[in-house]
N, C-alpha and C positions, 0 to 999 in steps of 0.2 A: 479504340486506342487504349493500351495500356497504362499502367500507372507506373509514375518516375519515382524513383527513390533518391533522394540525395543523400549521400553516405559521406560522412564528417572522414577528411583520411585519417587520423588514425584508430578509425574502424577497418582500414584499408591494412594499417600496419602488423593490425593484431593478428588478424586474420592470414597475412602472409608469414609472421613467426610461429602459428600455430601449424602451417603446411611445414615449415622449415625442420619444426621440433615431432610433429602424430609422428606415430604407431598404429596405424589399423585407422582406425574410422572415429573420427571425432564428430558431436555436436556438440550445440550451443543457441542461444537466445540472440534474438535480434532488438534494440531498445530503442523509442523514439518517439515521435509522432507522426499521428496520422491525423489529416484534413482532407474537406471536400478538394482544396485547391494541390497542397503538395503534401507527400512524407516525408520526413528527417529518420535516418537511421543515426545514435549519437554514441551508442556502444553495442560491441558484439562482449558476448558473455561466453566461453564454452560450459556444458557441462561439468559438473563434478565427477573426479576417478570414481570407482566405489573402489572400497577396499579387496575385496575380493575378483582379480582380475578374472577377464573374459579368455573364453578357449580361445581365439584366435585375433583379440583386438577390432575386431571388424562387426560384431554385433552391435545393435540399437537395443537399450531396454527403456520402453516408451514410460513405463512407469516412473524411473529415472529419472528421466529427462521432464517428464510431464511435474512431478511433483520439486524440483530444481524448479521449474518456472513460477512455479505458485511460491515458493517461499521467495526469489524476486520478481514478483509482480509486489508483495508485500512492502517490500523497502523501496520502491518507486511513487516519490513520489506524483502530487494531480499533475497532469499534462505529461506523465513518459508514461510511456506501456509497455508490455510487451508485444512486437509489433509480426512477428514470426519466429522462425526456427532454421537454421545452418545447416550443412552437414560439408564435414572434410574427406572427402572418398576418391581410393580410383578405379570406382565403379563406374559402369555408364551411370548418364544424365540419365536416362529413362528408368534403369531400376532407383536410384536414388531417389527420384521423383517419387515414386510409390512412397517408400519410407517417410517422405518428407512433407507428403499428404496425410498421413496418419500421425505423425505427431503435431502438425500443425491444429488438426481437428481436435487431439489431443488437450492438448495444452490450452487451446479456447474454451473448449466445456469444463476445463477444473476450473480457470480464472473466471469463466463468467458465472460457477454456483456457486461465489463466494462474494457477488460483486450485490450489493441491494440496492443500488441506482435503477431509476427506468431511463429506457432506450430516447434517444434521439432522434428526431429524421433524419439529421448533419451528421450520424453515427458512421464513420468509417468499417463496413463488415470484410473486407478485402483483409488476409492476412498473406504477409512476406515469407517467402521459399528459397534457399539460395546455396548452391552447391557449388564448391570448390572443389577443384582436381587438383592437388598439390602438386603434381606433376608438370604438366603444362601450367597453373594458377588459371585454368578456363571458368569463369563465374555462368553460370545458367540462375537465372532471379526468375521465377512465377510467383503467382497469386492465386488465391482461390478464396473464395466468398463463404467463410465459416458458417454463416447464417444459410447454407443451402448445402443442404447432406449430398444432391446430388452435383456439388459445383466444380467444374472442369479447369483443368491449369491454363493460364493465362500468362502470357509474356508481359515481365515490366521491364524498366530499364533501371540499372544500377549504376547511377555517375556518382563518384569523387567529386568530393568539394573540401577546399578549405575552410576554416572557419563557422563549419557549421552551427559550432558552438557558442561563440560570440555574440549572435545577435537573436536571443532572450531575454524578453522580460518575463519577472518574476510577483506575484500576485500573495498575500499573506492573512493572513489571522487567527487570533486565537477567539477562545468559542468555550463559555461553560457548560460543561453537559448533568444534567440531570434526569436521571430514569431510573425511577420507582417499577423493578417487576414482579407483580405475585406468583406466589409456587402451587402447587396440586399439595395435598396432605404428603403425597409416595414422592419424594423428591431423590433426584441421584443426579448425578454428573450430566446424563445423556435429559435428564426432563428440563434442569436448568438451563442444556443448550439448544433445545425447542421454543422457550416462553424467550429465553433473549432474544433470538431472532426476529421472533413473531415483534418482541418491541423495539427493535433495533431498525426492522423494515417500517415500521408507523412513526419512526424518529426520523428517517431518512425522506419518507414523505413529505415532515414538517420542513428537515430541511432544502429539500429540492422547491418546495413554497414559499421559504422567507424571500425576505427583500433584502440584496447585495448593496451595500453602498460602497465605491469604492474611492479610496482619498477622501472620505467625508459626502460624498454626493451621487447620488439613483440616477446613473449614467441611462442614454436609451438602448440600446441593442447593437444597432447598428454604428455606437459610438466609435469612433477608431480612435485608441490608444498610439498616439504616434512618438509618443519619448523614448521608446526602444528602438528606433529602428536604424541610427547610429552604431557603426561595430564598436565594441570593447568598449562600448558604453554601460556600465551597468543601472537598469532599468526597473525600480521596483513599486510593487503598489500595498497600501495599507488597505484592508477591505472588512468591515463591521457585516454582519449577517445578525440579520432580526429575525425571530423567528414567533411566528404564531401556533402557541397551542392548539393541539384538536381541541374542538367541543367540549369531549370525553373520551380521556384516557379510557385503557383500562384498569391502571391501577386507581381510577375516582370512582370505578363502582363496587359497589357492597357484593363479596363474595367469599365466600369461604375459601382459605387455602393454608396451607402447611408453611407457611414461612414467605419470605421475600428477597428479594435481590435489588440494590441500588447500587446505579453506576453512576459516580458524582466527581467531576473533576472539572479541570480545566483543559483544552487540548491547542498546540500550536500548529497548523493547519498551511503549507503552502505548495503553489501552483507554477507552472511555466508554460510557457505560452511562447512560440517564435515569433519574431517581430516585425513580421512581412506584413504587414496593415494588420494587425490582429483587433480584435473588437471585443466590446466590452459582455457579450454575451459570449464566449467562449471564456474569457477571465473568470466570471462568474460560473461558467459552468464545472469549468474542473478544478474550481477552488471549492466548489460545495460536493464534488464525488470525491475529495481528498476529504473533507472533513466526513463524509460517512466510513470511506475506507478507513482510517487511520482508528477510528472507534470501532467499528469492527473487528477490525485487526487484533487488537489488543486484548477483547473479550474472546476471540475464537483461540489466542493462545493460551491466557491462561485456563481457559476450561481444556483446552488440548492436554495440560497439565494435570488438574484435576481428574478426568480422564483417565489418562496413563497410570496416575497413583489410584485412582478412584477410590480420593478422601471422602466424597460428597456422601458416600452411602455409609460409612464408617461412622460420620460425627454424630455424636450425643444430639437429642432429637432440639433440646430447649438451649444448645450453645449455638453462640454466637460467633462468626469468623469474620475477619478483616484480613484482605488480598490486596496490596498494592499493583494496581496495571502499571506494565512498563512503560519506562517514557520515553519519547522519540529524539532520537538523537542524530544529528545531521554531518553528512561527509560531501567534502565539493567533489567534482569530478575534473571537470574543466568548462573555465567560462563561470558564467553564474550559476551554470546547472550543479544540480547534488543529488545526490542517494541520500537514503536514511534507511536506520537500524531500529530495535526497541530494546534496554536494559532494562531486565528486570532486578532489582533491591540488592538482589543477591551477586549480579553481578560487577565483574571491574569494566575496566574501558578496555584492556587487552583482547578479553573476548569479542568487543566489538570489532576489533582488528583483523582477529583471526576469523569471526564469520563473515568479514569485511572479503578477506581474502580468498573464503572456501565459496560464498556462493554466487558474488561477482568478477572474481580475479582482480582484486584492485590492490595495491599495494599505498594503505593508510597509515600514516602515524598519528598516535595517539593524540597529537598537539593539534592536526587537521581537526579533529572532529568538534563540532559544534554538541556543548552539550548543555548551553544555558537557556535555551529556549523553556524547559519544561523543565522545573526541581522537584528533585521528589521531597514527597512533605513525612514528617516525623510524626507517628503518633503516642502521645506522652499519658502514660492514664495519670487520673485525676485522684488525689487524696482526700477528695470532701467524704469520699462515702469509701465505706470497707469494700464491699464489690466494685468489680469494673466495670462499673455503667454510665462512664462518661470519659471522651480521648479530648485531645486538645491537638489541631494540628496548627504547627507552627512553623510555616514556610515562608521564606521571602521573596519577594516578587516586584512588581515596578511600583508599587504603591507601598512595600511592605506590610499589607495589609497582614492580619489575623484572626482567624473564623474558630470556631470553639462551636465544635458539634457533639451533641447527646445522642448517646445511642440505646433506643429504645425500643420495644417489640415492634414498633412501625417501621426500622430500619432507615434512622433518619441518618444522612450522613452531609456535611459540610465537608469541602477541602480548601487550602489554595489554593490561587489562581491559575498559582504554575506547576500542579502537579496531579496525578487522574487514579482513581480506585475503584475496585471493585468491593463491593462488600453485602455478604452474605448473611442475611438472619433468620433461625427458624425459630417459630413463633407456635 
């Protein structure tokens, strides 16, 4: 038997004004969750135009489309995914099929070699296929099991529902992170985004081993959370993560190396979860692959950055640099669910709009967005000494706490609670 999709309508709506409006051949992203028990599909995304139009409107460029997903798989947050791929044609079902096998496989090997969580047994591998004939509006929905190179289309079913959106609960935390990583003597853009990995994967370890408490209390597994399961109820939970150090790091052992890299912040961290008896072990799970994603994320941009300009190999051997990571900033959708963005320093909230708009099609106003979760913090140098060898950040936060961090060839960095940095020292 096949696997049921329950489609919120209007994923239904969007999907029938984008038959109404193509030109040639659209695709787009399917969003949602997936369970051993059922799927939710809760938004369809099309692709972005490119600027330079196609000979005939009716081509696929997978690279396109493939790299569209990975920048929203980014701003999804724990519990939505990307769950497959659309295409709007009126082509047969069978050639479309082809196409919609190959980006689907697509688009799961860029998101999953970005992803440093380990695999679940309760992992969903099944990804969604779904072609519209604008003409007739005839939907054809398959499946094929990403995790198998050799896996064959499979019929699901695609019902309409209302309300699909209403009944989520929502799971939260913030989380300070600290990671000391050392560099090789030959340090560049591409060796700094080797060693963070490497400790970004031994971070995500620690945190797929802490212990979840959630509302104050070490739920057992198979707890059911039942205060969501009322519609238009909104449903949320507070959840502390403790986390136990390795043994040994590898920034606690003695070794020679060209300089260092600390990533010290604070991060706001949240999950959703449908409220069909959901359990305290799926809370917990995609609230702790939100908080590895979301740090992630944020160090693979701005090194993308770096990168692009590739400062890293430019700087003076014995300076020091300070890179604010962007902070996460929150857009509802409908219901309790939300997308999230990242601002970095430089920019305003307009641009959040406008990428708001190019790589989900949503139309946000500036007032919608949630932006006080995460402050970015100011770094103010310090006049005790003629050189810059000491900032002061001074961010407010629920405690209005104040931390004063010295920077020294150890790359030692303090921030706020409510805001995350990256900061670079060679030594």
């Amino acid at each position: 038997m096949g696997r049921s999709y329950i489609v919120e309508d209007d994923v239904e709506g969007y999907l029938s004004k984008l038959c109404s409006q193509q030109a040639g051949t659209v695709t787009g992203l399917l969003i949602g969750q997936s369970s051993v028990q059922r799927d939710f599909v809760v938004m369809a995304v099309r692709t972005p135009q490119k600027e330079e139009s196609e000979e005939d409107g009716k081509l696929v460029d997978k690279e396109w489309v493939t790299e569209h997903a990975r920048q929203v798989s980014r701003m999804l947050p724990g519990g939505l995914f990307v769950l497959g791929v659309f295409i709007i044609s009126d082509s047969d079902a069978k050639d479309a099929l082809t196409t919609l096998r190959q980006l689907v496989f697509a688009v799961n090997n860029l998101i999953s070699s970005e992803q440093l969580w380990s695999s679940s047994d309760d992992d969903v591998t099944d990804c969604v296929t779904l072609h519209v004939n604008p003409k007739t509006r005839k939907t054809v929905c398959r499946t094929f099991d990403v995790k198998d190179p050799k896996s064959v289309a499979r019929p699901a079913d695609w019902k309409h529902q209302s309300g699909v959106c209403s009944s989520w609960a929502m799971v939260s935390c913030w989380l300070q992170v600290d990671m000391l990583v050392p560099l090789p003597n030959m340090t560049s853009a591409k060796t700094i985004d080797h060693c963070l990995k490497e400790e970004l994967e031994s971070w995500a370890h620690q945190i797929e081993s802490g212990v979840c408490l959630i509302d104050g209390k070490k739920l057992p597994e198979d707890f059911e959370l039942k205060g969501g399961q009322k519609r238009n109820l909104k449903q949320s939970y507070t959840a502390q993560l403790l986390i136990k150090p390795d043994v040994q790091r590898s920034a606690d052992v003695v070794q020679r190396c060209g300089g260092s890299v600390s990533v010290s912040g604070a991060i706001h961290s949240r999950a959703f979860f449908h409220s069909n008896k959901p359990k305290a072990k799926l809370a917990e799970k995609l609230l702790k692959r939100d908080v590895v994603s979301t740090v992630a994320t944020r160090v693979q941009m701005l090194l993308e950055e770096l990168l692009t300009s590739d400062e890293a190999s430019s700087r003076d051997k014995r300076q020091t640099e300070q890179f604010f990571l962007p902070r996460r900033v929150f857009c509802p959708v409908k219901g309790s669910l939300c997308v999230s963005d990242y601002q970095f320093s430089d920019e305003g909230v307009s641009e959040l709009t406008e990428r708001l708009k190019e790589m989900l099609d949503m139309d946000a106003a500036e007032e919608d967005l949630d932006t006080t979760q995460e402050i970015p913090a100011e770094m103010i140098q310090s006049d005790a000494t003629a050189e810059p060898t000491a900032e002061t950040v001074d961010t407010p936060e629920p405690k209005r706490n104040n931390f004063i961090g010295v920077a020294m060839a150890t790359a030692a960095v303090l921030l706020a609670a409510a805001a995350s940095m990256l900061y670079l020292s060679d030594v």
